[in-house]
C-alpha positions as CSV (number, residue, x, y, z in Angstrom):
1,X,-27.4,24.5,-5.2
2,X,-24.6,26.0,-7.6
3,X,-21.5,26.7,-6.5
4,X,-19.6,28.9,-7.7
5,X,-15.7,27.8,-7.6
6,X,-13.7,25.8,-9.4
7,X,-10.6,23.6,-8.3
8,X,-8.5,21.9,-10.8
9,X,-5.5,19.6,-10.5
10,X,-2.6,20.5,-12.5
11,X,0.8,18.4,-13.9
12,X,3.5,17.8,-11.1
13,X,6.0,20.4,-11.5
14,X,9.8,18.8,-11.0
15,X,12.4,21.0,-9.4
16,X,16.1,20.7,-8.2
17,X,15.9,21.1,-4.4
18,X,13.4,23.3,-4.2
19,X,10.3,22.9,-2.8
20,X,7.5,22.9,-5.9
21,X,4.3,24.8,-5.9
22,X,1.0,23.4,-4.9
23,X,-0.4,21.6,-7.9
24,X,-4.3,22.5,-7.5
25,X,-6.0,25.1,-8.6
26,X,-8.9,27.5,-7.2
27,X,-11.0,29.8,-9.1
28,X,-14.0,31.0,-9.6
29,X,-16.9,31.4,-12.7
30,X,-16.3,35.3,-12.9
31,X,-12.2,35.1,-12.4
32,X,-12.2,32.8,-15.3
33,X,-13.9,35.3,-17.9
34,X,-11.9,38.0,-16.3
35,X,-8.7,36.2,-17.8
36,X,-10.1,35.2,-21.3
37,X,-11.8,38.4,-21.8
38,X,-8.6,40.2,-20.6
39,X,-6.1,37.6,-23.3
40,X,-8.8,38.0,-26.3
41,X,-8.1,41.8,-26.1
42,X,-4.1,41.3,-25.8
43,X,-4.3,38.9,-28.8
44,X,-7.1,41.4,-31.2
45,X,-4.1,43.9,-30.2
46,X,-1.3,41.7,-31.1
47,X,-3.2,41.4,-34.6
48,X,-3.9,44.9,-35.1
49,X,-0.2,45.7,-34.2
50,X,0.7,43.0,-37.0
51,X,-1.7,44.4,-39.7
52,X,0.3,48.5,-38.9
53,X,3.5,47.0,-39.2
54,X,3.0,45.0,-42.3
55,X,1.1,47.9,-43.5
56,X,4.4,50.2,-42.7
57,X,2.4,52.5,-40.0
58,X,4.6,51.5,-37.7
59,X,8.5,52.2,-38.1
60,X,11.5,49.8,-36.5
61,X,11.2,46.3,-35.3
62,X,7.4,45.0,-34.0
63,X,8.3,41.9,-32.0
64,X,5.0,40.4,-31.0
């Protein structure tokens, strides 16, 4: 039988008299490639942004 979610244990997290977050993590299969696909297009665009700047297509400041 597969299952299909994920649950992943993460670093404490230290706070000042707060209460902290939950440190585990629960996801599934599709979520996963949902995310990556989603930052591979944000970084391709990042790049493509670098290349018109440098090129001088795109005026002012290009703070990436």
């Amino acid at each position: 039988m597969y299952v299909d979610i994920m649950c992943s244990q993460v670093k404490p997290f230290s706070f000042h008299k707060i209460e902290p977050p939950s440190n585990k993590v629960e996801t599934t299969l599709a979520e996963l490639k949902s995310m990556y696909t989603f930052m591979f297009r944000m970084r391709r665009m990042e790049i493509a942004a670098d290349m018109m700047y440098k090129a001088k297509l795109i005026r002012g400041f290009c703070h990436l």
